[in-house]
Backbone as CSV, one residue per row, in Angstrom:
resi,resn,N_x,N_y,N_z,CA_x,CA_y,CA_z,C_x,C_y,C_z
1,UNK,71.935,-87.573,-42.598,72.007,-88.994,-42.316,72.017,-89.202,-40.801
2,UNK,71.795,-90.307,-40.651,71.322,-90.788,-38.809,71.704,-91.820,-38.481
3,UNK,72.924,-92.151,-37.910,73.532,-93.344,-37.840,73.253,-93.761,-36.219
4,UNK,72.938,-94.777,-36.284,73.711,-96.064,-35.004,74.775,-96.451,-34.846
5,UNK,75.560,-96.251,-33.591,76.448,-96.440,-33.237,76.809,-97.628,-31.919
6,UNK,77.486,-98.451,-31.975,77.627,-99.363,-31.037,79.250,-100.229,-30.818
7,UNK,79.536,-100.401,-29.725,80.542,-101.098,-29.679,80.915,-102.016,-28.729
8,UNK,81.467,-102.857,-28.075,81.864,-103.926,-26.937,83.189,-103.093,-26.146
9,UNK,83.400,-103.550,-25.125,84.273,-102.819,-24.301,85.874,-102.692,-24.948
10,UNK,86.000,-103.719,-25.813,87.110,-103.582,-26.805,87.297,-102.787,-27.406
11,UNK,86.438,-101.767,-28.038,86.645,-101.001,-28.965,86.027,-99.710,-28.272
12,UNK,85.451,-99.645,-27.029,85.189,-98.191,-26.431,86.239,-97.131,-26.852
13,UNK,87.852,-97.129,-27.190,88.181,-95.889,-27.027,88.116,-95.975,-28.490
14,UNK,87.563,-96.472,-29.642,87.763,-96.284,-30.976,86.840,-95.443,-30.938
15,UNK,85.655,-96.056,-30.213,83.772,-95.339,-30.663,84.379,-93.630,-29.801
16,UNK,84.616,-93.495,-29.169,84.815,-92.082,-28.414,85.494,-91.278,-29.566
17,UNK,86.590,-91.581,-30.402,87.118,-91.292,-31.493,85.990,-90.948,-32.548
18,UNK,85.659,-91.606,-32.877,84.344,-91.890,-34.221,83.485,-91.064,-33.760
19,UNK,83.041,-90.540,-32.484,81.826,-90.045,-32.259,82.093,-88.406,-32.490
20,UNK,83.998,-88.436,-32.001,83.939,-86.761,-32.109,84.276,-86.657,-33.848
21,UNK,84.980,-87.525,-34.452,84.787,-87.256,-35.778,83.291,-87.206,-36.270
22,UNK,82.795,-87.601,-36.351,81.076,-87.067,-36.975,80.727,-86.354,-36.096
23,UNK,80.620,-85.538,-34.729,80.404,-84.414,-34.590,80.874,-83.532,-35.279
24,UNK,82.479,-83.826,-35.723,82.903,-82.199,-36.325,82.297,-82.295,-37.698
25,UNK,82.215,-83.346,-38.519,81.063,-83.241,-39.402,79.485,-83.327,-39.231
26,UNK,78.969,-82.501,-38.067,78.126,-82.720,-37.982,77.029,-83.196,-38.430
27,UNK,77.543,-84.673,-38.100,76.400,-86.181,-38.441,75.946,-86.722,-37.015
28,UNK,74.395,-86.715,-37.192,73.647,-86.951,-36.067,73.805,-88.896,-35.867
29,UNK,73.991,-88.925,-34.241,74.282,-90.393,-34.016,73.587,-90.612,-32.847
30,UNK,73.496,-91.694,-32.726,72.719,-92.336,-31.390,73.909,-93.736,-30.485
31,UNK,74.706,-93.416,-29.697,75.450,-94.320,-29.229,74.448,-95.639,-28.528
32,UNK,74.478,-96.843,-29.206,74.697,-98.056,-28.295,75.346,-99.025,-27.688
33,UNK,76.729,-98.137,-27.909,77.251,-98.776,-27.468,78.109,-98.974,-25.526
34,UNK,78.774,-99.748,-25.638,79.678,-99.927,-23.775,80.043,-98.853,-23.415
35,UNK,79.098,-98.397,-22.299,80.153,-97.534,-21.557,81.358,-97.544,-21.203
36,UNK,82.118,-96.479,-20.565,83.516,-96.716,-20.035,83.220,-97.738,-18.688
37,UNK,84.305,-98.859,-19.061,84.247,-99.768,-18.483,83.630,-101.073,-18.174
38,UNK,82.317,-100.643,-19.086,81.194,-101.951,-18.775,81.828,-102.837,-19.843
39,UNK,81.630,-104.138,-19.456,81.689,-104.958,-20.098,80.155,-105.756,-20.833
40,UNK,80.224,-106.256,-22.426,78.837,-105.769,-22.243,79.185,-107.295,-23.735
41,UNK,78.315,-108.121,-24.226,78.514,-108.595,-25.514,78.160,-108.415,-26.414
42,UNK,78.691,-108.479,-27.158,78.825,-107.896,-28.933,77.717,-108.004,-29.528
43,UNK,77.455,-109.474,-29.608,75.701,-109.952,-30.403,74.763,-108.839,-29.831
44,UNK,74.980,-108.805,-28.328,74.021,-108.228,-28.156,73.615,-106.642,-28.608
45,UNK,74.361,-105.676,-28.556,74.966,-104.414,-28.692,74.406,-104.657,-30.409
46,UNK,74.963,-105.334,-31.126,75.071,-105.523,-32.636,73.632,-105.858,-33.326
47,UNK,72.903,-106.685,-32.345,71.732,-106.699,-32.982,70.640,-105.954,-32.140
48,UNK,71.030,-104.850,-31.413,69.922,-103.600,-31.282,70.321,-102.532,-32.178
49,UNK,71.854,-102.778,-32.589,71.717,-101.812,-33.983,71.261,-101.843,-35.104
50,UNK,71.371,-103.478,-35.161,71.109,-103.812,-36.780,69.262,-103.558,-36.883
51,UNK,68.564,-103.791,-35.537,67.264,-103.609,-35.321,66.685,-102.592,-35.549
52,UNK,67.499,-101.882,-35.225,67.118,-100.113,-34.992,67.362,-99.597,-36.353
53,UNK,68.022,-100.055,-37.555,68.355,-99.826,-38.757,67.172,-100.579,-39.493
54,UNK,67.110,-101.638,-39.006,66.150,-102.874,-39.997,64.716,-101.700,-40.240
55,UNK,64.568,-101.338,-38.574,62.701,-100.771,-38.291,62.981,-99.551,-38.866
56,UNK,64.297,-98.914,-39.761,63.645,-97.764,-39.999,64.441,-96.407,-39.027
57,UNK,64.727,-96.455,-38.135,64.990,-95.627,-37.079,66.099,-94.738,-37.422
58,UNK,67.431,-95.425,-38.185,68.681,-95.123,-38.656,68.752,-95.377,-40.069
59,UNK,69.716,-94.898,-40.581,69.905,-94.918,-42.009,70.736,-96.097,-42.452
60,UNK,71.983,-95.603,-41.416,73.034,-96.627,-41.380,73.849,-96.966,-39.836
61,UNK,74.935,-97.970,-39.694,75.151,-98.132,-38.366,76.671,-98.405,-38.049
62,UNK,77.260,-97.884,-37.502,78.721,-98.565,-37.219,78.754,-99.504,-36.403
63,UNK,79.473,-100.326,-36.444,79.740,-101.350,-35.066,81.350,-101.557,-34.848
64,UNK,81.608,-101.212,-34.041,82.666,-101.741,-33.190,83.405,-102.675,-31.951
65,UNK,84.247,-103.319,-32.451,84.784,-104.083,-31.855,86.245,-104.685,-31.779
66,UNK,86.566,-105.629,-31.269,88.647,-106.400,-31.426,88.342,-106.382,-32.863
67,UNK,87.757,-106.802,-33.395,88.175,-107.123,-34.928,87.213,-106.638,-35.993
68,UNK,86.069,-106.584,-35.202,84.717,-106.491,-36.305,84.194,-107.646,-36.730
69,UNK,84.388,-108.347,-36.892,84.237,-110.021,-37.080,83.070,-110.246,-36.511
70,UNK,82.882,-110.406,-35.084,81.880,-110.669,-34.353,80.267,-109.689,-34.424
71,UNK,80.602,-108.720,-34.725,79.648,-107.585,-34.670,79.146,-107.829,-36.223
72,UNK,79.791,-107.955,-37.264,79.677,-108.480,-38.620,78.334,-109.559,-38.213
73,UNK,79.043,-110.733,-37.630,78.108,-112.182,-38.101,76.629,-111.754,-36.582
74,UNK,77.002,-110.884,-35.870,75.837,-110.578,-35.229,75.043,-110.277,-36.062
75,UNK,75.212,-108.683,-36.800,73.759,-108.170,-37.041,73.716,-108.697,-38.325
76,UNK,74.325,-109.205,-38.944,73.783,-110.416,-40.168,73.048,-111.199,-39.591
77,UNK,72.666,-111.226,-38.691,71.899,-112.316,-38.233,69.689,-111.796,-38.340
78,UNK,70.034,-110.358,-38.581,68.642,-109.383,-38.477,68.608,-109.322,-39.849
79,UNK,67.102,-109.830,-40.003,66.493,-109.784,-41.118,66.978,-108.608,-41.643
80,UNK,67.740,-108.189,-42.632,67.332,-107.372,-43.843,68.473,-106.616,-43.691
81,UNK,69.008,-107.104,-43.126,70.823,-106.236,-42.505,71.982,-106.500,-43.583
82,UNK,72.477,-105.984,-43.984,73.848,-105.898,-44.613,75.575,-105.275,-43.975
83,UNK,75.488,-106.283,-43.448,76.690,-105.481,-42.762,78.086,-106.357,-42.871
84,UNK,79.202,-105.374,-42.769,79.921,-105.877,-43.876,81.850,-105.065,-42.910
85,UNK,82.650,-106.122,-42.641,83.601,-105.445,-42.366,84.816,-104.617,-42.959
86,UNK,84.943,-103.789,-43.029,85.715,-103.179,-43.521,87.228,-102.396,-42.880
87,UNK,88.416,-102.819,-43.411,89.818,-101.572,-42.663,90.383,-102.069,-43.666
88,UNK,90.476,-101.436,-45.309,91.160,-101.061,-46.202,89.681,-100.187,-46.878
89,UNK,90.148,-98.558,-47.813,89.354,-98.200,-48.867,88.439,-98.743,-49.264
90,UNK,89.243,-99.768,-50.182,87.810,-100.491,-51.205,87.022,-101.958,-50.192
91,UNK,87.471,-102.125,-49.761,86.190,-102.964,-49.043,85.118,-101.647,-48.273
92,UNK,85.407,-100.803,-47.582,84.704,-99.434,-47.444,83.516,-99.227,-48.481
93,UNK,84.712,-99.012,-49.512,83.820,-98.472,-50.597,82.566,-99.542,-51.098
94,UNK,83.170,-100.623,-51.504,82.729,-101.444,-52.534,81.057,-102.183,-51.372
95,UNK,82.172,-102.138,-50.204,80.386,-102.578,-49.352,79.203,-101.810,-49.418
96,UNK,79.398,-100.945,-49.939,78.438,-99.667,-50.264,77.647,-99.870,-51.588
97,UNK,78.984,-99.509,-52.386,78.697,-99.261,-53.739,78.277,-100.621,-54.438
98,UNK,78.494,-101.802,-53.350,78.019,-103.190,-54.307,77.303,-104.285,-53.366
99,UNK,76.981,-104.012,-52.629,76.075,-105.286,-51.514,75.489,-103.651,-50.467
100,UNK,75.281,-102.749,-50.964,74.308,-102.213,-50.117,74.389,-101.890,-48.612
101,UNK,75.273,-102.453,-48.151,75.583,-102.206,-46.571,75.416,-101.558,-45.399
102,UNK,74.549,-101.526,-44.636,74.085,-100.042,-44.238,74.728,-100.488,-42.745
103,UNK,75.243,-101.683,-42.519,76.466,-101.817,-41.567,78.078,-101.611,-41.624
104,UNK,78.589,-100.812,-41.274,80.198,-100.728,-41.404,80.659,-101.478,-39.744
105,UNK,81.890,-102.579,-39.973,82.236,-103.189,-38.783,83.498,-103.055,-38.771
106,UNK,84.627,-102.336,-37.768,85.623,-101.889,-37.661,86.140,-102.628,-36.029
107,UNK,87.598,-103.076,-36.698,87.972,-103.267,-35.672,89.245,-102.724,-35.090
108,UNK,88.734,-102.176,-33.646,89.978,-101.625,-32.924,91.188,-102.135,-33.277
109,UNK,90.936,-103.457,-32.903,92.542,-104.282,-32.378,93.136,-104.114,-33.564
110,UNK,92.465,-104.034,-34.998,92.911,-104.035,-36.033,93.658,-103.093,-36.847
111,UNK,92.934,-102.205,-36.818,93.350,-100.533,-36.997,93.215,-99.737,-36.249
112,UNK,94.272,-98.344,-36.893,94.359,-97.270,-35.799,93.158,-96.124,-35.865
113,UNK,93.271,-95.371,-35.161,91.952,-94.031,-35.565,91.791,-93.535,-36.578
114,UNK,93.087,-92.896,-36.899,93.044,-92.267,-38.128,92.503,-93.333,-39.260
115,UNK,93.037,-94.737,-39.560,92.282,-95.154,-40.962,90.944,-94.840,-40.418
116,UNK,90.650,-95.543,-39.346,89.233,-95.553,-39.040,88.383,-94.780,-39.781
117,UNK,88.913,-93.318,-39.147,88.101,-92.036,-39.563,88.106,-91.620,-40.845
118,UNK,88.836,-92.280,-41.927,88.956,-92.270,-43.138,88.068,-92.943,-44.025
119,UNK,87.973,-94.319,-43.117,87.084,-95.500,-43.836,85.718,-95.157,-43.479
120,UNK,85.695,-94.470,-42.466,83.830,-94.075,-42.127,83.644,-92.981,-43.209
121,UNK,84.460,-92.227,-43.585,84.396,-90.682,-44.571,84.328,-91.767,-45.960
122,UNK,84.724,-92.230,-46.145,84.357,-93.435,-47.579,83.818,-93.751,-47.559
123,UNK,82.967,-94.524,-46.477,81.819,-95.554,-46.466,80.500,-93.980,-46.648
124,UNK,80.642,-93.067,-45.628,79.926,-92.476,-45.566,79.362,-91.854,-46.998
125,UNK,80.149,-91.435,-47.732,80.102,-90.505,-49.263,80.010,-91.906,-50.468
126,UNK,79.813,-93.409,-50.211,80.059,-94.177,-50.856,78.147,-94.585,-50.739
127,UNK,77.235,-94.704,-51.986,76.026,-94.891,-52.421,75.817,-95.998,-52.732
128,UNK,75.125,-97.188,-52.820,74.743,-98.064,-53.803,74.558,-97.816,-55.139
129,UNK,75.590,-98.302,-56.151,75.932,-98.449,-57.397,74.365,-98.760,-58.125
130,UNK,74.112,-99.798,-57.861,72.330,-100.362,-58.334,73.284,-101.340,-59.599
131,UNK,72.850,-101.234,-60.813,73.084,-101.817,-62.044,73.376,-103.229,-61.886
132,UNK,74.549,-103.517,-61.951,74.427,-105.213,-61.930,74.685,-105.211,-60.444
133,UNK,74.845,-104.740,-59.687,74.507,-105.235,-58.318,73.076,-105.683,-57.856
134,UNK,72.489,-104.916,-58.412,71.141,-105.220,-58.195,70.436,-106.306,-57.766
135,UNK,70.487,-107.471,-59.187,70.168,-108.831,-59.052,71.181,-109.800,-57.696
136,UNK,72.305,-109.275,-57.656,73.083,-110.176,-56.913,72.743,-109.806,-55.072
137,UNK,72.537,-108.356,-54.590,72.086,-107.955,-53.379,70.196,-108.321,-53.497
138,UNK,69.654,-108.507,-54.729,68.407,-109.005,-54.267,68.347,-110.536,-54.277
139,UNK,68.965,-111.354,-54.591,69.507,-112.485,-54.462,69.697,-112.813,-52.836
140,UNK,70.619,-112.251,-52.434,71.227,-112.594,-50.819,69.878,-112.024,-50.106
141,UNK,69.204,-111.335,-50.604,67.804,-110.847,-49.537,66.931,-112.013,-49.805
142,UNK,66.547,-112.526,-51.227,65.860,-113.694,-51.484,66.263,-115.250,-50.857
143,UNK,67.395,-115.192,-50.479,67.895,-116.471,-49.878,67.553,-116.040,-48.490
144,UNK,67.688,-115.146,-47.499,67.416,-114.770,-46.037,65.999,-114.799,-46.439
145,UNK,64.691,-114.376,-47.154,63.856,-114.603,-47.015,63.394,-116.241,-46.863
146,UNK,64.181,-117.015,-48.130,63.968,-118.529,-47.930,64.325,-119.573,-46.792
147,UNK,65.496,-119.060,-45.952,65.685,-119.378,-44.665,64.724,-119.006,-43.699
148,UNK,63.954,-117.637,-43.413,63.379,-117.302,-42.394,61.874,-118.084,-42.726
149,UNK,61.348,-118.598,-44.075,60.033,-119.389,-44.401,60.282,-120.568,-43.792
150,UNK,62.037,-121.313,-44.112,61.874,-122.425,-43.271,62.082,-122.925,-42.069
151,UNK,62.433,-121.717,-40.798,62.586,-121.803,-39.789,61.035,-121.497,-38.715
């Protein structure tokens, strides 16, 4: 798997965390996110990930930030993105296993490392279910298609 990685200056020391956890599971990543110290905004950071996922490039993408919130309603904003915040298990899981999600949005301010690195190991080993999800995640793609016809 080939993830995107990105975060805002808020959550730089989470992503430094996250990055050496999927090294020691060696999972290949591509950081876009803030350097040490830069200050940098979220939308922006959030929708070169969700881009870089949309075209194909990545499989899936983390985003980080104070809450995840913001990085959430960013790359929802890219056609064909599912991204979805998560800091408990089953929202982890269930964004996976039931809306498809190939965004996980974590927030520093919110949680500590360790869940962190727990909820990425869930999200990560967590598949799309398919069955009755199906109709309801091709639904939310059919409504973003009907918005982008009338804009």
């Amino acid at each position: 798997m080939k993830l995107a990685i990105g975060c805002d200056e808020a959550a730089y020391n989470l992503k430094v965390e996250v990055m050496k956890h999927l090294k020691t599971k060696n999972i290949e990543y591509k950081d876009f996110g803030a350097k040490k110290g830069a200050v940098v905004l979220y939308p922006d950071v959030a929708v070169t990930v969700a881009q870089a996922i949309a075209k194909g490039d990545f499989e899936r993408g983390i985003l980080l930030c104070g809450t995840g919130i913001g990085m959430a309603i960013s790359a929802n904003k890219v056609p064909g993105i599912r991204a979805a915040v998560c800091h408990d298990p089953y929202s982890a899981e269930r964004s996976r296993k039931s809306n498809n999600a190939q965004v996980m949005c974590i927030g520093e301010r919110v949680i500590g490392v360790e869940l962190a690195k727990y909820l990425i190991d869930i999200w990560l080993d967590s598949e799309f279910s398919g069955g009755t999800s199906i109709p309801k995640v091709d639904k939310i793609m059919e409504y973003e298609q009907s918005f982008i016809k009338q804009s």
